[in-house]
VODO-61947 format. One record per atom (N, C-alpha, C, O, CB): x, y, z; residue in one letter; atom name; chain. Coordinates in Angstrom, 1 decimal, always signed. Atoms other than C-alpha are relative to their C-alpha. Glycine has a CB too. Example, Ala and Ser with C-alpha at 12.3 -4.5 7.8 and 13.67 -1.06 7.14 Angstrom:
2
     c1     c2     c3 residu atome chaine
   +0.9   -1.2   +0.0      A     N      A
  +12.3   -4.5   +7.8      A    CA      A
   +0.9   +1.2   +0.0      A     C      A
   +1.9   +1.2   +0.7      A     O      A
   -1.0   +0.0   +1.2      A    CB      A
   -0.9   -1.1   +0.0      S     N      A
  +13.7   -1.1   +7.1      S    CA      A
   -0.8   +1.1   +0.8      S     C      A
   -0.3   +2.2   +0.9      S     O      A
   +0.4   +0.5   -1.4      S    CB      A
//
This chain:
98
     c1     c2     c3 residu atome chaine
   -0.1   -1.4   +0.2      X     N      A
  +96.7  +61.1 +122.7      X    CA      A
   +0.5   +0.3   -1.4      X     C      A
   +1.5   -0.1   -1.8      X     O      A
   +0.9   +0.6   +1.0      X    CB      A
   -0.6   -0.1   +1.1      X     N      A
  +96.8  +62.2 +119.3      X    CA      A
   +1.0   +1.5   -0.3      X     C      A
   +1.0   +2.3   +0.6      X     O      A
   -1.1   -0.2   -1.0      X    CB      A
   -1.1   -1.1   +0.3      X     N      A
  +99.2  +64.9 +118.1      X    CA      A
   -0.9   +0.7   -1.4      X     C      A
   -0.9   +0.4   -2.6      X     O      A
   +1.8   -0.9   -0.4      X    CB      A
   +0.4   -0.8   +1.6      X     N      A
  +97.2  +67.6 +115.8      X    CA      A
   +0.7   +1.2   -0.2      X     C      A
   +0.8   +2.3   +0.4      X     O      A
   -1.6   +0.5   +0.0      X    CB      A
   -0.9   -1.1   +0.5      X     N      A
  +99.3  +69.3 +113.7      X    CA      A
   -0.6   +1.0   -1.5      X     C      A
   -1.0   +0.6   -2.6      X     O      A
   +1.4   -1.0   -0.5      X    CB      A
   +0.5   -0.6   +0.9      X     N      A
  +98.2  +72.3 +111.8      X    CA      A
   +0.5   +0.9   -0.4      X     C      A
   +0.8   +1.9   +0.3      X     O      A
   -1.0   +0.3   +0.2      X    CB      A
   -0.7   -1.1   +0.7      X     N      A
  +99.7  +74.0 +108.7      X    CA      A
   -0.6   +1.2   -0.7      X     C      A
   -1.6   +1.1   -1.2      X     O      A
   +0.6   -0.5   -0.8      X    CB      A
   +0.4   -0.7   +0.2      X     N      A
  +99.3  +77.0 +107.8      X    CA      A
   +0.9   +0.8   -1.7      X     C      A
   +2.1   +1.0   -1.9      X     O      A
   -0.1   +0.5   +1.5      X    CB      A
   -0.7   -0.3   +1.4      X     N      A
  +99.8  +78.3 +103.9      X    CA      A
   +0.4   +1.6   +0.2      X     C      A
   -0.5   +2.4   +0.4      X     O      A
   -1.1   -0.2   -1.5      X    CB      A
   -0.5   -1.5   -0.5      X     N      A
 +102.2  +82.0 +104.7      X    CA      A
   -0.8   +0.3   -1.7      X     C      A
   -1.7   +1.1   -1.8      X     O      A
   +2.2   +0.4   +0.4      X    CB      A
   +0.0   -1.2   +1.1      X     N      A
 +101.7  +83.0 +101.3      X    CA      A
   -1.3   -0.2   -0.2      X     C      A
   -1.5   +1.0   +0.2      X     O      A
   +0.9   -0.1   -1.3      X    CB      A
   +1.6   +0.0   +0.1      X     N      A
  +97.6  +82.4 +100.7      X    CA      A
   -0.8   +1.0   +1.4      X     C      A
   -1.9   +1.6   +1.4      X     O      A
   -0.5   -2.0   +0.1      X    CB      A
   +0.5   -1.0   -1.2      X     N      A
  +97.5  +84.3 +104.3      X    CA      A
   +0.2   +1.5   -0.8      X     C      A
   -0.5   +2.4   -1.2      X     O      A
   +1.1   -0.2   +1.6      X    CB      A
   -0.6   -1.5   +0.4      X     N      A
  +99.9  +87.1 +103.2      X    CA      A
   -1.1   +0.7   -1.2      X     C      A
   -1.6   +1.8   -0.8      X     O      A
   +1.7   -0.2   -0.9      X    CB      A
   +1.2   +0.1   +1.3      X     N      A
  +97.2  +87.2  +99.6      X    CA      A
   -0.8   +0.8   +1.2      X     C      A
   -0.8   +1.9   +1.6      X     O      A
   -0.8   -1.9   -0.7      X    CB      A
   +1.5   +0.0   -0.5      X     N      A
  +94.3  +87.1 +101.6      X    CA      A
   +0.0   +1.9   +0.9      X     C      A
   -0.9   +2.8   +0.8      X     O      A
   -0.2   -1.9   +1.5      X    CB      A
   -0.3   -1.0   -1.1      X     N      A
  +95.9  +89.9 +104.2      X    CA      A
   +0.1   +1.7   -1.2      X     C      A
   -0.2   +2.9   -0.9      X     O      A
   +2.0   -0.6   +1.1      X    CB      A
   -0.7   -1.4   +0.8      X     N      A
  +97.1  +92.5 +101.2      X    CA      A
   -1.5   +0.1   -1.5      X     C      A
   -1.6   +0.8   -2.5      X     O      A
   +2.4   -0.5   -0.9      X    CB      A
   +1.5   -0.2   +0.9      X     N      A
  +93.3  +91.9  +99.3      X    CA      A
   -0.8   +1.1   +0.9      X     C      A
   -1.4   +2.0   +0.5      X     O      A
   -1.0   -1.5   -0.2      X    CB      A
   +1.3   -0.7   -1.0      X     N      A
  +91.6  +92.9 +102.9      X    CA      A
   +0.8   +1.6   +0.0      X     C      A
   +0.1   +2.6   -0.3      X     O      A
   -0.2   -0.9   +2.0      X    CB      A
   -0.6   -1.1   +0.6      X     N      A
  +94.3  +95.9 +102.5      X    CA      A
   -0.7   +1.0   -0.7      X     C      A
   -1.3   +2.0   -0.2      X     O      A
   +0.8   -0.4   -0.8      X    CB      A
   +0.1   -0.5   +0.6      X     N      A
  +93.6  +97.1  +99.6      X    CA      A
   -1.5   +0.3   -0.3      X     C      A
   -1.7   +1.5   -0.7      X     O      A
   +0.6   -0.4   -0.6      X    CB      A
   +1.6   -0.3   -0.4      X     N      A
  +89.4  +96.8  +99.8      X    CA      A
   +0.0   +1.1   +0.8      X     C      A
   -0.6   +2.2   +0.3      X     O      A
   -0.6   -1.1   +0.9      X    CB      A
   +0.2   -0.7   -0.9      X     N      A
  +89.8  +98.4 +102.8      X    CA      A
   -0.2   +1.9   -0.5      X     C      A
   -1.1   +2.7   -0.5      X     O      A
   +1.3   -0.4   +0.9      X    CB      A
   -0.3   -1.3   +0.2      X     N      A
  +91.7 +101.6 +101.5      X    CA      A
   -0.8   +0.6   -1.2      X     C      A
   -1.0   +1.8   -1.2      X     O      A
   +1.5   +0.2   -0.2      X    CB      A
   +0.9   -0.8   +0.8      X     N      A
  +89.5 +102.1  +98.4      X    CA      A
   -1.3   -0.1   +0.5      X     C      A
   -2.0   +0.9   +0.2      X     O      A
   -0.1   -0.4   -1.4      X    CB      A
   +1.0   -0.5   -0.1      X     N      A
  +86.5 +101.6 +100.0      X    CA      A
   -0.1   +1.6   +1.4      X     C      A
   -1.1   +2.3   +1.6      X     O      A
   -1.0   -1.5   +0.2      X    CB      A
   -0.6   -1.2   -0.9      X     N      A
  +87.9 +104.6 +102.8      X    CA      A
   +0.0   +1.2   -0.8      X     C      A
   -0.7   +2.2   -0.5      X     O      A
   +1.6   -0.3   +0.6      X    CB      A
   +0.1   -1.1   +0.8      X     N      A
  +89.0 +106.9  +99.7      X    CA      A
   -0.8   +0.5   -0.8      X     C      A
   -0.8   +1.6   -1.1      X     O      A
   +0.6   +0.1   -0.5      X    CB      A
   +1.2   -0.3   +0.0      X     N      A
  +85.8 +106.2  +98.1      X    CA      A
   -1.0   +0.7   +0.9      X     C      A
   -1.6   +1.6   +0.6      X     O      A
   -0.3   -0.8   -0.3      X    CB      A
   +0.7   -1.1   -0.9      X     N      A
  +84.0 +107.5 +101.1      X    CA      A
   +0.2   +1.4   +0.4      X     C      A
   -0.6   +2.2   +0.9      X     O      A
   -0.2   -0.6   +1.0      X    CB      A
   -0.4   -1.0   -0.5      X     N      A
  +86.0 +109.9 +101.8      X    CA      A
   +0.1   +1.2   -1.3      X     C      A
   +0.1   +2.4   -1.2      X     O      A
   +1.4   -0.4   +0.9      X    CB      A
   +0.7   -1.3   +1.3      X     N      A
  +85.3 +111.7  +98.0      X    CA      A
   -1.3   +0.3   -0.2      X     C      A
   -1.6   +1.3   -0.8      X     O      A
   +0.1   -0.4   -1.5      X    CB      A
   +1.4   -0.2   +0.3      X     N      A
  +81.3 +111.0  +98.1      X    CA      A
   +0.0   +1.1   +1.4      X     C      A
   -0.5   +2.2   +1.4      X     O      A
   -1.1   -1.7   -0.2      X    CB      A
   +0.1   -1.6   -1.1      X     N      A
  +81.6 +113.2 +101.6      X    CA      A
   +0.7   +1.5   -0.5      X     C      A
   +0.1   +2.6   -0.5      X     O      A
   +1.1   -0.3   +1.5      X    CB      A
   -0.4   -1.4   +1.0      X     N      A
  +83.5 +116.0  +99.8      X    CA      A
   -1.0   +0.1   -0.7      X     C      A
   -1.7   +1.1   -0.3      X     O      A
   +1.3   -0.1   -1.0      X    CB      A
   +0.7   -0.2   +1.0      X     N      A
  +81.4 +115.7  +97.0      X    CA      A
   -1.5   +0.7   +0.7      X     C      A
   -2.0   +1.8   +0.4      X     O      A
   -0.1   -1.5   -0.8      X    CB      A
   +1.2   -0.8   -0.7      X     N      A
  +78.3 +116.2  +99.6      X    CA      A
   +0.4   +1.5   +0.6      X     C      A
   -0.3   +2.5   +0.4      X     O      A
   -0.7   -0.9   +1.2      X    CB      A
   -0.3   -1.7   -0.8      X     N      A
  +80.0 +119.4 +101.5      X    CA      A
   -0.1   +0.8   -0.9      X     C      A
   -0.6   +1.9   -0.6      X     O      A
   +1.4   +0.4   +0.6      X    CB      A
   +0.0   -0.8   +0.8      X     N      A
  +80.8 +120.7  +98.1      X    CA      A
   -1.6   +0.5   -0.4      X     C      A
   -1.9   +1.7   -0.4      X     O      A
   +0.9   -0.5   -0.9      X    CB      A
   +0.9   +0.1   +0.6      X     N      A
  +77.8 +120.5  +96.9      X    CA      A
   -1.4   +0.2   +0.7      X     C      A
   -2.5   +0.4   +0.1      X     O      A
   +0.1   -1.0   -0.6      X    CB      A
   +1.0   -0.2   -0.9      X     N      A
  +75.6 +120.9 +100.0      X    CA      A
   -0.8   -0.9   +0.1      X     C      A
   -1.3   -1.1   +1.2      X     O      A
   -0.6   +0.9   -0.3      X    CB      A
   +1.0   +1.1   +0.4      X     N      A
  +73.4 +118.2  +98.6      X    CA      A
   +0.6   -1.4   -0.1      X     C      A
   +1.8   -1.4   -0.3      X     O      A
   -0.6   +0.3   -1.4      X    CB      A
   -0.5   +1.2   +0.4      X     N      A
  +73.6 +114.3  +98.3      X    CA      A
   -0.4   -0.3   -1.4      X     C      A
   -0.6   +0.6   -2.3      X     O      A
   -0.5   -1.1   +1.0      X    CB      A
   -0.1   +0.7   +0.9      X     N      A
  +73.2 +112.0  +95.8      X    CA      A
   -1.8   +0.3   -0.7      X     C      A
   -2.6   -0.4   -0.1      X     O      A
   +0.6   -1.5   +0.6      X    CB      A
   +1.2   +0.1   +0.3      X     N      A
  +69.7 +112.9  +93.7      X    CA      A
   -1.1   +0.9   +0.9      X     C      A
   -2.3   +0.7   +0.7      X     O      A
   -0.1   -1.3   -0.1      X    CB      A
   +0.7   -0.8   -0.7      X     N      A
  +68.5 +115.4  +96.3      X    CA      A
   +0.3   +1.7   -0.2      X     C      A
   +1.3   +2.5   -0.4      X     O      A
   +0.3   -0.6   +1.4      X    CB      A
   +0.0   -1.5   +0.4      X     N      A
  +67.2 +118.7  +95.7      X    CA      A
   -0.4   +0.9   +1.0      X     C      A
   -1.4   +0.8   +1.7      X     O      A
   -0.8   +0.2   -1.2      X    CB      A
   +0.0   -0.9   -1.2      X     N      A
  +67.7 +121.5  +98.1      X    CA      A
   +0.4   +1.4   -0.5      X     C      A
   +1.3   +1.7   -1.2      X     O      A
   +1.0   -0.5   +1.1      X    CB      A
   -0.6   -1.7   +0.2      X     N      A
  +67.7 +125.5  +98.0      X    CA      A
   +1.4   +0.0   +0.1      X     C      A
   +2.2   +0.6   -0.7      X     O      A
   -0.7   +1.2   +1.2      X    CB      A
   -1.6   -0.4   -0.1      X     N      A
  +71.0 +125.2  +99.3      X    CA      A
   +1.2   -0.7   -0.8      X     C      A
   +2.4   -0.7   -0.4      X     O      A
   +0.3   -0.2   +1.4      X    CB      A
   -0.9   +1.0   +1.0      X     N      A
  +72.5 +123.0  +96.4      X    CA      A
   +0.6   +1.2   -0.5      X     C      A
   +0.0   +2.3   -0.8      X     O      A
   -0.8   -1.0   -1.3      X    CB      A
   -1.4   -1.1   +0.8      X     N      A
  +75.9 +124.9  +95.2      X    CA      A
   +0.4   -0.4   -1.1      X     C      A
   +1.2   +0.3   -1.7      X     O      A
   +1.6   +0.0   +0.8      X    CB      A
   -0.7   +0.6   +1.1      X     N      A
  +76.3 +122.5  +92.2      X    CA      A
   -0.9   -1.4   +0.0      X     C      A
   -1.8   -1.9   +0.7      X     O      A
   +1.9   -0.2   +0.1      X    CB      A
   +0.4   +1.4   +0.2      X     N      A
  +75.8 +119.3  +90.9      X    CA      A
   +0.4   -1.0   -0.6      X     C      A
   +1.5   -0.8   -1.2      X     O      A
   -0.8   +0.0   -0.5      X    CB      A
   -1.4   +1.1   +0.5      X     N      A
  +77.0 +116.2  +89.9      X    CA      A
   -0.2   -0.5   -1.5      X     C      A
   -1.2   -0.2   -2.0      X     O      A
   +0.1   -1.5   +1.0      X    CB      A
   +0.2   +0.6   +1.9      X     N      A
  +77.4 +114.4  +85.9      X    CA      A
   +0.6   -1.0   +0.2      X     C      A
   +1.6   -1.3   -0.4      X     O      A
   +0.8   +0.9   -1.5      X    CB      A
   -1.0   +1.4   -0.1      X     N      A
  +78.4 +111.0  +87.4      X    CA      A
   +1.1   +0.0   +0.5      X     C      A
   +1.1   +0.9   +1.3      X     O      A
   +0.5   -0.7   -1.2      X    CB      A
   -1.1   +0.1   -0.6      X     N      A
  +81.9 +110.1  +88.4      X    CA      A
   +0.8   -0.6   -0.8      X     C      A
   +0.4   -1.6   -1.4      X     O      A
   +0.0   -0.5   +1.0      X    CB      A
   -1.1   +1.0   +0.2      X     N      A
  +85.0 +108.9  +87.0      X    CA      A
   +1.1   -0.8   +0.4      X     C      A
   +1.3   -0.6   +1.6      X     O      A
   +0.5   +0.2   -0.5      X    CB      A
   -0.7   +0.8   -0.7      X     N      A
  +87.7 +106.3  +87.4      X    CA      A
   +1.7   +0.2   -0.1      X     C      A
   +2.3   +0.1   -1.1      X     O      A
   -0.4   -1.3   -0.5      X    CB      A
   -1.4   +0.0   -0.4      X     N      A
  +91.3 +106.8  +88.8      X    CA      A
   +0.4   -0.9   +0.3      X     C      A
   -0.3   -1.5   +1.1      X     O      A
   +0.4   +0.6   +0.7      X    CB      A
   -1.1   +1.2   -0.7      X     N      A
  +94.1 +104.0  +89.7      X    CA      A
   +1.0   +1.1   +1.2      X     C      A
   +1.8   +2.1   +1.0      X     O      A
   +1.3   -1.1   -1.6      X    CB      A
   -1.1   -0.8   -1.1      X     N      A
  +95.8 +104.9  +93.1      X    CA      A
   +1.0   -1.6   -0.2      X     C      A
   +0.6   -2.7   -0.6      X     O      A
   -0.8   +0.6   +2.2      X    CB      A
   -0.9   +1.1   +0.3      X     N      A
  +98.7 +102.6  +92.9      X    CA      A
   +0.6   +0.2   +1.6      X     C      A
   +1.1   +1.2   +2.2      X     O      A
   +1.0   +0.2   -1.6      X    CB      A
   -0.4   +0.2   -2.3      X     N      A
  +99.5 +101.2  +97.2      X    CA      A
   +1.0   -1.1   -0.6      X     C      A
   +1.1   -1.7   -1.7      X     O      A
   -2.0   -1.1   +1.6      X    CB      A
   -0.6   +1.1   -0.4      X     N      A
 +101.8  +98.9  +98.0      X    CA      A
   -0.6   -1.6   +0.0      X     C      A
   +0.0   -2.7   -0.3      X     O      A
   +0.2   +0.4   +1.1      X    CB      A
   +0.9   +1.2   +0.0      X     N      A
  +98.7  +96.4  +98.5      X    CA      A
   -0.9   -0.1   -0.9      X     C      A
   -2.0   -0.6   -0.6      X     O      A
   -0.7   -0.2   +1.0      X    CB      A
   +0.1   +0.4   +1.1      X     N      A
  +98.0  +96.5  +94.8      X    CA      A
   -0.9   +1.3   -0.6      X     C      A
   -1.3   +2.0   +0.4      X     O      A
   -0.5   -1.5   +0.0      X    CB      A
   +1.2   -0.6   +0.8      X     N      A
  +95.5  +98.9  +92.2      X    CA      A
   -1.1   +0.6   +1.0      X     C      A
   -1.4   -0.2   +1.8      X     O      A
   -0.7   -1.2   -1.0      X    CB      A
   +0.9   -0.1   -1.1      X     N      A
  +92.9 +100.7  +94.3      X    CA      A
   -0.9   +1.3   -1.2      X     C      A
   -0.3   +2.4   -1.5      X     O      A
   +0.7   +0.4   +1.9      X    CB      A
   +0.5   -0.5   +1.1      X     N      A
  +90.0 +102.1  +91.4      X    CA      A
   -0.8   +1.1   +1.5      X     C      A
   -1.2   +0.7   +2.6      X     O      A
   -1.0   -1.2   -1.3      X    CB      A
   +0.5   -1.1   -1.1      X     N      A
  +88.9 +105.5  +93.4      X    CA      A
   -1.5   +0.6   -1.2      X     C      A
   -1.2   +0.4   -2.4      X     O      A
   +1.6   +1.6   +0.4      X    CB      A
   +0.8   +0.0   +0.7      X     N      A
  +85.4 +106.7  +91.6      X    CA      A
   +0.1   +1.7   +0.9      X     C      A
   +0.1   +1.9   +2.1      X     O      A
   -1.2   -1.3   +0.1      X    CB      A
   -0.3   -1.8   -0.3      X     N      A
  +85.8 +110.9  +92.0      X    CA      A
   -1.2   +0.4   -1.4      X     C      A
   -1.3   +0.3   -2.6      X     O      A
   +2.4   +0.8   -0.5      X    CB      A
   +1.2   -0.5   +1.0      X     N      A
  +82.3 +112.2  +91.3      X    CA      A
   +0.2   +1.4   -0.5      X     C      A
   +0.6   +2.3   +0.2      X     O      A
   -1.5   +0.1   +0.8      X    CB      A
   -0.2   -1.1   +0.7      X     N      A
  +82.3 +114.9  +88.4      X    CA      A
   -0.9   +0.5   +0.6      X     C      A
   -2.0   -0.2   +0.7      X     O      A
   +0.1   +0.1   -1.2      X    CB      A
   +0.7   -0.9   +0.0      X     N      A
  +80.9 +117.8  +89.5      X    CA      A
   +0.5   +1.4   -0.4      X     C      A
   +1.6   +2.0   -0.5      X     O      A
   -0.3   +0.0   +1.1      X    CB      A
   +0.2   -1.4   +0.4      X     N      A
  +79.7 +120.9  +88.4      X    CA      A
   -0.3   +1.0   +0.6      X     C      A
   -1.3   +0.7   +1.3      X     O      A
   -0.8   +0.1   -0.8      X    CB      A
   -1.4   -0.8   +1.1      X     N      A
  +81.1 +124.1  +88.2      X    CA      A
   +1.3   -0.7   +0.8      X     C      A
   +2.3   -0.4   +0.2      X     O      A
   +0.1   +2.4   +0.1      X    CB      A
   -1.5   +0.4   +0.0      X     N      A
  +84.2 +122.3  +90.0      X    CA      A
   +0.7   -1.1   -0.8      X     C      A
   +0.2   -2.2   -1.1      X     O      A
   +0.2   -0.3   +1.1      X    CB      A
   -0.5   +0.8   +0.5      X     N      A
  +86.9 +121.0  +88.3      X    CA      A
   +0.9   -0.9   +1.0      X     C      A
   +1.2   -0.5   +2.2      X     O      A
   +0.7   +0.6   -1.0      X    CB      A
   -0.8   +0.8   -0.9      X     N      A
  +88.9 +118.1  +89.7      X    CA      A
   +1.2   +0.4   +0.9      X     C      A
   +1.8   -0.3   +1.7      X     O      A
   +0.4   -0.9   -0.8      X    CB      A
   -0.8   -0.7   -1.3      X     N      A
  +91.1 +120.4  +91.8      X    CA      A
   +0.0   -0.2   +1.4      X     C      A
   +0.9   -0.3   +2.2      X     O      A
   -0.2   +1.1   +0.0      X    CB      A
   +1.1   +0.0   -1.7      X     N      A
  +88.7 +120.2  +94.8      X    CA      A
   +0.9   -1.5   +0.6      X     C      A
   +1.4   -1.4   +1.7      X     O      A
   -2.5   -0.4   -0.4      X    CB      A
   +0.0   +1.0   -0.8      X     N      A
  +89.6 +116.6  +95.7      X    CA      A
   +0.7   -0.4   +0.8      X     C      A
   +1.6   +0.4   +1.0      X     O      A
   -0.1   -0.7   -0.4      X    CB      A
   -1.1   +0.1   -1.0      X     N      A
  +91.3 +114.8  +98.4      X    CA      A
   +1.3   -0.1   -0.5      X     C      A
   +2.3   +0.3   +0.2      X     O      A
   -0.1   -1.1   +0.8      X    CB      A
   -0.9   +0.5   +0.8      X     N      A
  +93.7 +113.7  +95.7      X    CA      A
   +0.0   +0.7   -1.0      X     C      A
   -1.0   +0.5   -1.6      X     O      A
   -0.1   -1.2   -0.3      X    CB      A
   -0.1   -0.7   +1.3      X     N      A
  +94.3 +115.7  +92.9      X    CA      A
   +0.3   -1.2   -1.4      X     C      A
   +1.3   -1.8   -1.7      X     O      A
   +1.6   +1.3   +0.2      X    CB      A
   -0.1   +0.8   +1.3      X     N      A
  +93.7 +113.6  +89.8      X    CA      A
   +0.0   +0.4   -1.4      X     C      A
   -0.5   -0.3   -2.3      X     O      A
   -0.9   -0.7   -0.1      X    CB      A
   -0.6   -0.3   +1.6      X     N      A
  +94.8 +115.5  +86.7      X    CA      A
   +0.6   -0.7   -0.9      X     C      A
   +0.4   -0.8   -2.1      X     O      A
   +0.9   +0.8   +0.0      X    CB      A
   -1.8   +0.7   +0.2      X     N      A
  +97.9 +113.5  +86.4      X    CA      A
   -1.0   -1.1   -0.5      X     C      A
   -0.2   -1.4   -1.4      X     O      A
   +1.3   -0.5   +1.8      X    CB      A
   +0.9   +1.4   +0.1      X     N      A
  +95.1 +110.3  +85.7      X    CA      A
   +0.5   -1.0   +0.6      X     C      A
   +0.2   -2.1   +0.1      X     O      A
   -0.3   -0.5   -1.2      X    CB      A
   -0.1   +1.2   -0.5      X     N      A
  +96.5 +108.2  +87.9      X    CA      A
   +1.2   +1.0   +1.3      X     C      A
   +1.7   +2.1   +1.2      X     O      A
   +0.7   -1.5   -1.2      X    CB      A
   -0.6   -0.6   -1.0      X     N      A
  +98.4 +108.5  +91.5      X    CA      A
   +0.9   -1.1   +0.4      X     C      A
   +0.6   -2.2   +0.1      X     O      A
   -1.0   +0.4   +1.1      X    CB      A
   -0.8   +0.8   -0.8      X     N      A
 +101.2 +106.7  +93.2      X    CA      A
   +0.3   -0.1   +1.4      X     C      A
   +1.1   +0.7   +1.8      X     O      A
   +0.9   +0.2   -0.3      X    CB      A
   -0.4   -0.3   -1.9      X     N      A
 +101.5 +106.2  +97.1      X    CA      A
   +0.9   -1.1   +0.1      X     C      A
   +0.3   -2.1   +0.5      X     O      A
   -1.4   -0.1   +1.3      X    CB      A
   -0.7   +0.8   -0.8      X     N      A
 +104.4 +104.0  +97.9      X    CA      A
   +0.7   +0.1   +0.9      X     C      A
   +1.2   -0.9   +1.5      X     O      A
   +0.5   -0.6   -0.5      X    CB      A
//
C-alpha cells in the first residue's frame, strides 16, 4: 500500500485565487458600463437607430484600485454626456475601493 502524499503551494493558490478575483470584477464593471452606455444612448455599439440619444467617441481608461490588485475599467466616452453618468464617477482619474 503506498502512501500518496500531496502538497499543495498556499501561496501560488492564494495568486492564482486573487488574479480570478480581480478578472472577475473588471470584466463585471466593464459590462456593467457598456450596458449603461447602451441605455444612455438607446443604441449599441455601431448601430444606428431613430431612437439614438447620443453617441459614442471610443472609451477611456481608469484604475479602480481592489484589494485583489489594479482593475483597468474602459468607460465609453459619450456624447453630449460627460463622465458624470457612470456607475463610478471618474473625474478624480482613478478610484479606490478597499
Amino acid at each position: 500500500m503506498s502512501n500518496k502524499i500531496i502538497h499543495l503551494n498556499e501561496g501560488a493558490i492564494k495568486l492564482e485565487l486573487k488574479e480570478l478575483v480581480r478578472n472577475s470584477v473588471e470584466e463585471t464593471l466593464n459590462e456593467l458600463l457598456e450596458q449603461e452606455a447602451l441605455e444612455l444612448t438607446n443604441a449599441g455599439r455601431y448601430e444606428r437607430t431613430e431612437e439614438r440619444q447620443g453617441y459614442r467617441s471610443g472609451h477611456y481608461e481608469r484604475n479602480l484600485t481592489t484589494t485583489s490588485g489594479d482593475v483597468k475599467c474602459l468607460y465609453p466616452a459619450l456624447m453630449p454626456y460627460n463622465c458624470s453618468y457612470c456607475v463610478a464617477n471618474c473625474s478624480c482619474g482613478s478610484i479606490s475601493l478597499k
